[in-house]
C-alpha positions as a printed NumPy array, in Angstrom:
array([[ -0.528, -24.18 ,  20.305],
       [  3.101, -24.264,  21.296],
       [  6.036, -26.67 ,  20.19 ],
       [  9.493, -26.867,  19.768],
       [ 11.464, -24.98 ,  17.664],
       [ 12.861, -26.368,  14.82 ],
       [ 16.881, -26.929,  15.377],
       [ 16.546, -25.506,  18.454],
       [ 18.659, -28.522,  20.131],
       [ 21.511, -28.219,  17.917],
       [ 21.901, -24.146,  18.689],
       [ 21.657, -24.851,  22.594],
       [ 23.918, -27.588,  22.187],
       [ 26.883, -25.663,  20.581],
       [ 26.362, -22.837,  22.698],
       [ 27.006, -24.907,  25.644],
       [ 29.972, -26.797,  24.22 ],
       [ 31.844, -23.726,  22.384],
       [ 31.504, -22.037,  26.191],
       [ 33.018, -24.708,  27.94 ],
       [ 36.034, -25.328,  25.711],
       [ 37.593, -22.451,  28.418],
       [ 41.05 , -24.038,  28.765],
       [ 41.977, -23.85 ,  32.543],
       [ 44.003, -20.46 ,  34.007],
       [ 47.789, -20.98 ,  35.712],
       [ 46.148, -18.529,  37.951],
       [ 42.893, -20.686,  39.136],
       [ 42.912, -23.333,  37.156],
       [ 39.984, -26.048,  39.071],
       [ 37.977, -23.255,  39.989],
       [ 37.767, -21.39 ,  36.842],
       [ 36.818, -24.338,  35.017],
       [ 34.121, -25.04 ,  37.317],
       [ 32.67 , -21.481,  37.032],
       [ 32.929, -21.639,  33.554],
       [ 31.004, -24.835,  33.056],
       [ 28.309, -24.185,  35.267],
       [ 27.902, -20.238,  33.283],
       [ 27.412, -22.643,  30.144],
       [ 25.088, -24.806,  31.867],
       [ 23.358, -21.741,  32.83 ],
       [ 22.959, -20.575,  29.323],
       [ 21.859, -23.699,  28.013],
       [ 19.323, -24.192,  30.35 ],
       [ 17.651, -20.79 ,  29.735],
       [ 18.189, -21.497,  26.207],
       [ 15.92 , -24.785,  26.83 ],
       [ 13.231, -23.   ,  28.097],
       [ 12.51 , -22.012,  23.755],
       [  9.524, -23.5  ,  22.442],
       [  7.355, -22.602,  19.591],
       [  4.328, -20.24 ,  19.516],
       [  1.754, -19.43 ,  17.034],
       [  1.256, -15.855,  17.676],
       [  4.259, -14.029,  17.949],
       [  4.951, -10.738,  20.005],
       [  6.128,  -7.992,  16.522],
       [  9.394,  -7.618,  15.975],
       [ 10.315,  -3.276,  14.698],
       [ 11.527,  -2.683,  11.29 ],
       [ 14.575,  -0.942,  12.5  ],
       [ 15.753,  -0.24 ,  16.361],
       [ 18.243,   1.672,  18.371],
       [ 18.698,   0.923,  21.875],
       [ 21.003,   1.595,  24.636],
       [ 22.535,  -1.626,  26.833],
       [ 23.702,  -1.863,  30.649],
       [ 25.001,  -4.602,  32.508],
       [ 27.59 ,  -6.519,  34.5  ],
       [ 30.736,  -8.601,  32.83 ],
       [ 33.237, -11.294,  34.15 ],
       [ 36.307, -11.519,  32.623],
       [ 38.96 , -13.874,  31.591],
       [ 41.567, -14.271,  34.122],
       [ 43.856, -14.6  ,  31.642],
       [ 43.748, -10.726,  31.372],
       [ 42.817,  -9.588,  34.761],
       [ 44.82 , -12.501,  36.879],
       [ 43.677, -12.798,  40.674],
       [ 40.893, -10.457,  40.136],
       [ 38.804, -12.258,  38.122],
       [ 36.234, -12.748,  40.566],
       [ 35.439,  -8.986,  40.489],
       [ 33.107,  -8.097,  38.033],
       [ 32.736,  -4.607,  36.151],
       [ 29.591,  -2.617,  34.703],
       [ 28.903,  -2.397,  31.208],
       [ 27.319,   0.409,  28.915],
       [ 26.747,  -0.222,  25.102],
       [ 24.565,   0.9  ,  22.399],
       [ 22.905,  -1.186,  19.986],
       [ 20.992,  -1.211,  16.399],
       [ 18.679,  -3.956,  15.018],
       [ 17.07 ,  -4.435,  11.138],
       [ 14.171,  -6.773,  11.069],
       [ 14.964,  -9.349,   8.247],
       [ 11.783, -11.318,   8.404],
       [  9.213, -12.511,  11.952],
       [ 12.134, -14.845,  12.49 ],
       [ 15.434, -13.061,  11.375],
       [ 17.385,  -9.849,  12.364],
       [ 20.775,  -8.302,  11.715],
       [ 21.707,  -6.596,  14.497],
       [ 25.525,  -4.621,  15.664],
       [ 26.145,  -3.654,  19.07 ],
       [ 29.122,  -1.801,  21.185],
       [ 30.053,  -2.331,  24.463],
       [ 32.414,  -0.826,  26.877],
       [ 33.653,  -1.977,  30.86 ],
       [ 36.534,  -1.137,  32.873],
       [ 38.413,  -4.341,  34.682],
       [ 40.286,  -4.14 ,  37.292],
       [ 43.151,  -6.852,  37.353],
       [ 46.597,  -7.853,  38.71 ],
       [ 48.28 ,  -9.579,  36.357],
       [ 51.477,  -8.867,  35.824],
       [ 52.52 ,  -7.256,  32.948],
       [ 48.588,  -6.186,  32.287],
       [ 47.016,  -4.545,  35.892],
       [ 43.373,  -3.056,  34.954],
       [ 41.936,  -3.433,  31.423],
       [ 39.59 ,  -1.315,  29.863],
       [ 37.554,  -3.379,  27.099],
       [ 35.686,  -2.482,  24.121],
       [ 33.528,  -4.939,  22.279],
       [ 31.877,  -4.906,  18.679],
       [ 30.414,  -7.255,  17.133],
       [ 27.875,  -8.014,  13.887],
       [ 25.535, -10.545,  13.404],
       [ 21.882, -12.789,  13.744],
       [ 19.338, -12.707,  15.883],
       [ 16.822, -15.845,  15.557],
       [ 13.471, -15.624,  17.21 ],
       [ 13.748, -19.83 ,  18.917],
       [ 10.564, -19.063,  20.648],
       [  7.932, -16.846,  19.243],
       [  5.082, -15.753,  22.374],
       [  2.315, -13.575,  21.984],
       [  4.2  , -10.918,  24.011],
       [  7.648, -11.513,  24.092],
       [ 10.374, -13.445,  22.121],
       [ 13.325, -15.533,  22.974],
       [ 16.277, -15.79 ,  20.842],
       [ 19.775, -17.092,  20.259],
       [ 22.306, -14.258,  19.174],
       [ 25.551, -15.277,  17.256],
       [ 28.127, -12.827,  15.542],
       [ 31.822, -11.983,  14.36 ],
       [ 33.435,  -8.859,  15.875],
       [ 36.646,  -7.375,  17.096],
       [ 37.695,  -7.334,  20.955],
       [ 39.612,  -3.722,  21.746],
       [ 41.965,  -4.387,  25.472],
       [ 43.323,  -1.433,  26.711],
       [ 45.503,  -1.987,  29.409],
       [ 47.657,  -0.272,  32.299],
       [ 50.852,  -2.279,  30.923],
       [ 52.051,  -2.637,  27.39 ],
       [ 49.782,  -5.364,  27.05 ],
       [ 47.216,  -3.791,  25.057],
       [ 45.603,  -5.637,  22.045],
       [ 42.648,  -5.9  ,  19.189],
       [ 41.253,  -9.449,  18.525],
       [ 38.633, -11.219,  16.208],
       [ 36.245, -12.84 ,  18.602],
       [ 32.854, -14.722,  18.163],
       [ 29.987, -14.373,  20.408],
       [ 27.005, -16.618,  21.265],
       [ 24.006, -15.295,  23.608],
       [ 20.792, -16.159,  24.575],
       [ 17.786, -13.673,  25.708],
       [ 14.388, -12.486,  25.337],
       [ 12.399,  -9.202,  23.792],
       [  9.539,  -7.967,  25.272],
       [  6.863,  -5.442,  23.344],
       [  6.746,  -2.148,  25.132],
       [  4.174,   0.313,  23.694],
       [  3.374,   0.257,  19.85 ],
       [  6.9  ,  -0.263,  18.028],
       [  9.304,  -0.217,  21.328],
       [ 10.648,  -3.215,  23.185],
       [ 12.72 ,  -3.996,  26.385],
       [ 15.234,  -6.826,  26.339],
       [ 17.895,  -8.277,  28.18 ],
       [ 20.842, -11.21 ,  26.654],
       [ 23.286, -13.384,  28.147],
       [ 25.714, -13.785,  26.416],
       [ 29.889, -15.23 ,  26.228],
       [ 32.417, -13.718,  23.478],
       [ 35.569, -15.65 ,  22.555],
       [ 38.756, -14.079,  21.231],
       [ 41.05 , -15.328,  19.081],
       [ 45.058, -15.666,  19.208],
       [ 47.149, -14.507,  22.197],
       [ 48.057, -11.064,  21.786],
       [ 51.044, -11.021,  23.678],
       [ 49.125, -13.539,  26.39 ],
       [ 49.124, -17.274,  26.972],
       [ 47.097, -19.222,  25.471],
       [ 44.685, -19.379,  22.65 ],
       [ 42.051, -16.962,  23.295],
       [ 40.047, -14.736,  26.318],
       [ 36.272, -15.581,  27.225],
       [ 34.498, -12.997,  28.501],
       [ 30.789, -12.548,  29.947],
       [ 28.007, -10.297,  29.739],
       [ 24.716,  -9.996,  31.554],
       [ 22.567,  -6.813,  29.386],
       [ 19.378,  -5.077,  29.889],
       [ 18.207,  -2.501,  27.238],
       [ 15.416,  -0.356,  25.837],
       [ 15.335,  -0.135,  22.149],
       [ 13.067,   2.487,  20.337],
       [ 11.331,   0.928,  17.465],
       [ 11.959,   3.105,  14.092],
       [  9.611,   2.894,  10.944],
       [  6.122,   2.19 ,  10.959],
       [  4.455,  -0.642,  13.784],
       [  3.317,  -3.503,  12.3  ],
       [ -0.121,  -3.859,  11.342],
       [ -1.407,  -6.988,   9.591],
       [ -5.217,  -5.878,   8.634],
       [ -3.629,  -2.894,   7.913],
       [ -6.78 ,  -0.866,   9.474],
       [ -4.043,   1.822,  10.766],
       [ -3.655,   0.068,  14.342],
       [ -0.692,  -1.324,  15.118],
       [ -0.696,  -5.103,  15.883],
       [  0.48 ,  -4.714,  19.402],
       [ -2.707,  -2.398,  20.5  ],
       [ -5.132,  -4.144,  17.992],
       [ -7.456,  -5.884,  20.287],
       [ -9.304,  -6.881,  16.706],
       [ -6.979,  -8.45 ,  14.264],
       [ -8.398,  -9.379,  10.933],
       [-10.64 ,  -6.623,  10.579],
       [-11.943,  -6.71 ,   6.757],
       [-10.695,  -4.364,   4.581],
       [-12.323,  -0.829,   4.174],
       [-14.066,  -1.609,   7.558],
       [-13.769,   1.656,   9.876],
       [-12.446,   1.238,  13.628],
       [-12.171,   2.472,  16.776],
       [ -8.889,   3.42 ,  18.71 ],
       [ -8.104,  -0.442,  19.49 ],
       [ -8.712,  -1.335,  15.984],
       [-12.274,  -2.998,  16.868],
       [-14.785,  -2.637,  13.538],
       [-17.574,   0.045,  13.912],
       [-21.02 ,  -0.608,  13.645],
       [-23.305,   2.672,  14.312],
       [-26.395,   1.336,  13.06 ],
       [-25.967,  -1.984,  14.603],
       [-27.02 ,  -3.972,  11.842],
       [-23.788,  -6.475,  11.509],
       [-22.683,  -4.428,   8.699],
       [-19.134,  -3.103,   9.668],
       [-18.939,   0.756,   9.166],
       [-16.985,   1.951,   5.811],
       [-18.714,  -1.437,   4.357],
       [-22.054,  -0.713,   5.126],
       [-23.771,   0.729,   1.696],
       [-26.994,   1.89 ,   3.639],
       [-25.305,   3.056,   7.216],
       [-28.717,   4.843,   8.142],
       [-30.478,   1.428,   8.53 ],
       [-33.198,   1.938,  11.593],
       [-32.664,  -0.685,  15.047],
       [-34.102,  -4.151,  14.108],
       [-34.182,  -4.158,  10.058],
       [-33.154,  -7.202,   8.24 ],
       [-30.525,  -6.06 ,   5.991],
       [-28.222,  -7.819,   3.187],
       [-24.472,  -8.034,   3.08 ],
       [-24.286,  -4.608,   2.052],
       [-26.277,  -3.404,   5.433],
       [-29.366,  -2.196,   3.221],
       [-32.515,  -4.021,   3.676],
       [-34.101,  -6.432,   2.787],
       [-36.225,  -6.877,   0.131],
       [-37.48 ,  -9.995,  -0.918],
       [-39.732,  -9.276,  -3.776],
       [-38.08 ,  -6.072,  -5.27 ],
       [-40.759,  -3.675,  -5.152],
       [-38.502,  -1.056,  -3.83 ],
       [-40.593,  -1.329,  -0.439],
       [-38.444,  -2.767,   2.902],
       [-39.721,  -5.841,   3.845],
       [-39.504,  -3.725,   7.516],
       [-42.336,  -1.748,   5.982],
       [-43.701,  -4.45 ,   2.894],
       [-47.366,  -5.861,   4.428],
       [-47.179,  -8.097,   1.365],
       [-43.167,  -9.15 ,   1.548],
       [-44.055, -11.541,  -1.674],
       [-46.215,  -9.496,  -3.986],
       [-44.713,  -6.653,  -6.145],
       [-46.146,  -3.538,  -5.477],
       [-43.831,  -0.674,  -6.547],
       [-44.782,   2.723,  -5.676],
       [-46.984,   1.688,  -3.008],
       [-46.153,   3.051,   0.53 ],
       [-46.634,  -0.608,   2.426],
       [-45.696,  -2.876,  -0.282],
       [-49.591,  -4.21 ,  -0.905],
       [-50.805,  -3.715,  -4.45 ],
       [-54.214,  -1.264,  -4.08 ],
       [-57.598,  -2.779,  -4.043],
       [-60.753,  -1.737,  -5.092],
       [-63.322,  -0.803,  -2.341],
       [-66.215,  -2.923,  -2.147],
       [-69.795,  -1.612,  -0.708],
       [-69.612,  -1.578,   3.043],
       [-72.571,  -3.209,   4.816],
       [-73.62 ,  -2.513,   8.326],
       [-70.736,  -3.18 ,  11.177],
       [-68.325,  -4.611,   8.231],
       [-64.815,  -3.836,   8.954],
       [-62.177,  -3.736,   6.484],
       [-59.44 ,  -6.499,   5.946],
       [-56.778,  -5.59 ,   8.513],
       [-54.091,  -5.174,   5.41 ],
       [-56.266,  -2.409,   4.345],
       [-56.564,  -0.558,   7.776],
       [-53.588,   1.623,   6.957],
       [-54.436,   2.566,   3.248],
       [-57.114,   5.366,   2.563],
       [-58.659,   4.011,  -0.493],
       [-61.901,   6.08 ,   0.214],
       [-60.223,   8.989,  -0.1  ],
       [-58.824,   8.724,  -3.47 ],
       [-55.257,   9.54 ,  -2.665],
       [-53.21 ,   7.385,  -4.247],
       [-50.824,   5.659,  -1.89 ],
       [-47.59 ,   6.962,  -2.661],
       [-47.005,  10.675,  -4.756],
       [-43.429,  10.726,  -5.788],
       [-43.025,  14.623,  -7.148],
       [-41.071,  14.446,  -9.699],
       [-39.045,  18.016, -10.628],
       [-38.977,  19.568,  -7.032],
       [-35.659,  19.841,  -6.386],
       [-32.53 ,  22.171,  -4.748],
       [-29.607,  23.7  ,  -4.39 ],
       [-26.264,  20.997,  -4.241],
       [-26.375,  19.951,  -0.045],
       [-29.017,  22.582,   0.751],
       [-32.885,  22.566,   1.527],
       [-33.374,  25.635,  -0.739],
       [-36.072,  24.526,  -3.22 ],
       [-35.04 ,  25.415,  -6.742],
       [-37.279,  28.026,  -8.893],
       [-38.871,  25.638, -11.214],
       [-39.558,  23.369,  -8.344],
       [-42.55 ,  26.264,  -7.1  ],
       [-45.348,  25.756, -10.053],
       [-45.001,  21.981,  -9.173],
       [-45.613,  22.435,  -5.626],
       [-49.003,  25.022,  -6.702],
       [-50.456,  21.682,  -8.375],
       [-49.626,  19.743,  -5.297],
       [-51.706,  22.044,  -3.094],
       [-54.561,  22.209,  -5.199],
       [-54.734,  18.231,  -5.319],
       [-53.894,  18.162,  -1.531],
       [-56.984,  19.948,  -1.071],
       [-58.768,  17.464,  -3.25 ],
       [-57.893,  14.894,  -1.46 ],
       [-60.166,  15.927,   1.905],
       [-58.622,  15.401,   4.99 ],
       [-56.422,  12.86 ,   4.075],
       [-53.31 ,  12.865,   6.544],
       [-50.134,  13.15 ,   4.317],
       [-46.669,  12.278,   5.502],
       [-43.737,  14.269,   3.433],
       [-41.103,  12.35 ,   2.465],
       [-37.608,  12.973,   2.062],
       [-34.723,  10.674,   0.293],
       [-31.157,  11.894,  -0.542],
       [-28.611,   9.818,  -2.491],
       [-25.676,   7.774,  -0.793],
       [-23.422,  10.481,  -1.575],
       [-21.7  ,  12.103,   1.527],
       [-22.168,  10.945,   5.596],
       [-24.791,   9.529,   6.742],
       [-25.848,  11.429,   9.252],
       [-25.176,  14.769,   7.338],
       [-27.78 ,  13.071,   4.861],
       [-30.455,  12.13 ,   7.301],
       [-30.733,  15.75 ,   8.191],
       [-30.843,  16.82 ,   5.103],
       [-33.436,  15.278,   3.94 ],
       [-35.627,  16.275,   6.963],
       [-34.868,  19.449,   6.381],
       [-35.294,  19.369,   2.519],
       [-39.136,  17.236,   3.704],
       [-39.661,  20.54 ,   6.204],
       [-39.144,  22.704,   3.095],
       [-41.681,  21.356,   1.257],
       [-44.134,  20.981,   4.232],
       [-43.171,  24.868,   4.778],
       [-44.464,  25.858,   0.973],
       [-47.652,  24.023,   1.317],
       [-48.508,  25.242,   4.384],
       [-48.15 ,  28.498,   2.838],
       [-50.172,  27.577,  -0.097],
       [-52.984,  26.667,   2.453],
       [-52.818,  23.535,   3.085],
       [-53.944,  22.673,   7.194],
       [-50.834,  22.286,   9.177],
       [-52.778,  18.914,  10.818],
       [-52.873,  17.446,   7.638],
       [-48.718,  17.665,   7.054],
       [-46.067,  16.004,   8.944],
       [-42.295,  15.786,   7.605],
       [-39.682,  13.069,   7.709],
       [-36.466,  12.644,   6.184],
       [-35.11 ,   8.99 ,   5.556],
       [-31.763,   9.968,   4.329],
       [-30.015,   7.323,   2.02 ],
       [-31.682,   4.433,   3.762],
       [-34.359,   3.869,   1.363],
       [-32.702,   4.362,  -2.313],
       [-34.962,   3.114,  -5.443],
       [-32.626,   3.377,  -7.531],
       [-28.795,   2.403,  -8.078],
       [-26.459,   4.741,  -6.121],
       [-23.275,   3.835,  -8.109],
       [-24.804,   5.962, -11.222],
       [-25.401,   9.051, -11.688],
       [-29.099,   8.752, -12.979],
       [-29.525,   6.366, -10.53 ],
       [-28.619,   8.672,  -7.158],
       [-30.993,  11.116,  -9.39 ],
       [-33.652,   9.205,  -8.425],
       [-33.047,   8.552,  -4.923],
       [-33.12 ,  12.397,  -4.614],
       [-36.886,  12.77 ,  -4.411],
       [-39.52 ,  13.925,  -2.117],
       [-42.794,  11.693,  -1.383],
       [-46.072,  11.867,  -0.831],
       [-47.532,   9.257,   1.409],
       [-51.178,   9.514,   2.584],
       [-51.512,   8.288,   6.176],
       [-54.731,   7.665,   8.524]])
């Protein structure tokens, strides 16, 4: 949305005016005046061009720049010549006040040549102080009005020389270049005060600048996700949220839940999660409804979410319910083991020593169990990466495949999988509770 900026009118307005009060030169006095008026048309119409925008190109804490340009001077100091323009060099430094305010103090130098008598060429020196308002705030570039107090410094090749207060009015615009740099470039008219030795009340001179100014401090950056605005193709990125190099959230597991917010970040393609990226699980049985055959019945400890049933007598070409096709009830493996006290070393697969005698009784019953398929099960806490945790846990489930096979139990009959953090039971913000999502499984499978 764009509009126009507030008080914009009066600023053009006086700019245009306080040019054009140029009194006219003995030297050239209908044609100066003429030139004179139509340079403050020409800033005022520029100047009208200001309106109003929403999103505003940044403006750099602090800047230093360099200037270069052309200048016209008053013929009051350079007589005949004052058709013949000179080129200017100047440096410049600028201190963001607010997104609509700077202070900013510039110097700038350019040789005239002249014939007046009494003066001949004049070397001037300009600085001035003073406010920069952003009129017209774009999404890449600014425009704003420039007014400031300085001194004018005339050296000349008579005796004519002299320093001056002046005031200066400009208009121009600042355009972002990289992540904290801009270009620019300023009209602008500076008025002297008193004579100095030369008729009249005061010299107007004019400047046409281009610069570069090198942004100092830190960019800006709003959603302060360590992008700077001006590369941030993502503004408004929550907080906490990782991103990429143009400061768009990550999503790895592409479940909606931003990276660096996402509490379960190992969450499998297609899973209904929450707002914390873990899934979903409507009746709290600590079984995904992904996985839960019965999303609305309680079943904890159960390895798809269905609470077990008894076996009834089969009869000739029966078949059982098709929620029961998965579950070995036959067998008498239960459908979940959870063995609790095999653990290891801190971030390793290493089983610890007391964790062997447990694993002997888990053999033996194995073996019980026929020829029952059995799926080992790893689980890790949220502690740590993702990723580093996934393969943990298959290695830790690998481990304890390893022993039994050792122990005699047929290598068909074992396969290992590690689920990382995806699938906690417990409460990973306390210590007992990440206890318990340490764990290895048992789940019988057909």
């Amino acid at each position: 949305m764009y509009g126009h900026a507030p008080g914009a009118e009066v600023l053009i307005a006086a700019l245009a005016v306080w040019v054009g009060r140029v009194r006219l030169s003995p030297l050239g006095q209908g044609p100066i005046m003429k030139r004179h008026q139509h340079a403050a048309c020409l800033l005022a119409g520029w100047a009208a061009f200001c309106v109003a925008a929403a999103h505003a190109a940044d403006i750099a804490e602090r800047e230093v720049g360099v200037l270069l340009g052309g200048g016209q001077a008053d013929a009051d100091l350079v007589g005949g010549r004052h058709d013949t323009g000179t080129s200017l060099l100047g440096v410049r430094y600028g201190q963001r006040l607010n997104d609509r305010f700077s202070l900013f103090g510039d110097l700038v130098y350019g040789a005239y040549d002249g014939n007046r008598i009494g003066v001949g060429d004049a070397d001037v020196t300009t600085l001035r102080g003073g406010f920069e308002w952003m009129a017209s705030r774009q999404p890449r570039y600014n425009w704003f009005l420039s007014g400031g107090l300085g001194v004018m410094d005339v050296n000349t090749a008579g005796s004519n020389g002299f320093t001056r207060p002046m005031a200066s009015l400009g208009v121009g615009q600042s355009w972002e270049a990289g992540a904290n740099d801009a270009f620019r470039w300023e009209v602008r008219a500076d008025r002297s005060f008193g004579d100095g030795g030369l008729p009249g009340a005061g010299l107007v001179n004019f400047q046409a600048l281009v610069g570069y100014a090198w942004g100092l401090g830190a960019p800006l950056d709003s959603d302060g996700d360590g992008v700077a605005n001006r590369v941030d193709l993502c503004p408004g990125t929550p907080k906490g949220a990782k991103t990429g190099p143009r400061g768009c959230p990550l999503d790895t597991d592409g479940d909606g839940v931003f990276d660096g917010l996402d509490r379960c970040p190992g969450t499998g393609a297609g899973v209904k999660v929450d707002a914390d990226g873990c899934p979903l699980d409507a009746d709290g049985d600590g079984v995904p409804d992904s996985r839960d055959r019965c999303p609305s019945v309680a079943a904890p400890a159960t390895s798809d979410g269905c609470p077990p049933r008894p076996a009834g007598p089969k009869t000739p070409g029966s078949q059982a319910p098709e929620s029961q096709s998965a579950r070995p009830a036959e067998t008498g493996a239960p459908a979940k083991l959870t063995l609790d006290g095999v653990i290891f070393d801190k971030a390793s697969d290493r089983l610890r020593p007391e964790s062997l005698t447990i694993l002997d009784n888990v053999a033996a019953t194995l073996k019980e169990w026929g020829e029952v398929k059995v799926e080992v099960a790893g689980h890790t806490d949220s502690v740590g990466q993702a990723a580093f945790n996934r393969r943990l846990s298959q290695r830790r489930a690998e481990a304890v495949r390893a022993y039994l096979l050792g122990k005699g139990v047929a290598a068909s009959r074992l396969i290992a999988r590690g689920y990382g953090e995806s699938e906690p039971v417990a409460d990973n913000k306390t210590a007992a509770g990440r206890a318990k999502n340490r764990r290895v499984e048992l789940i019988p499978r057909l």
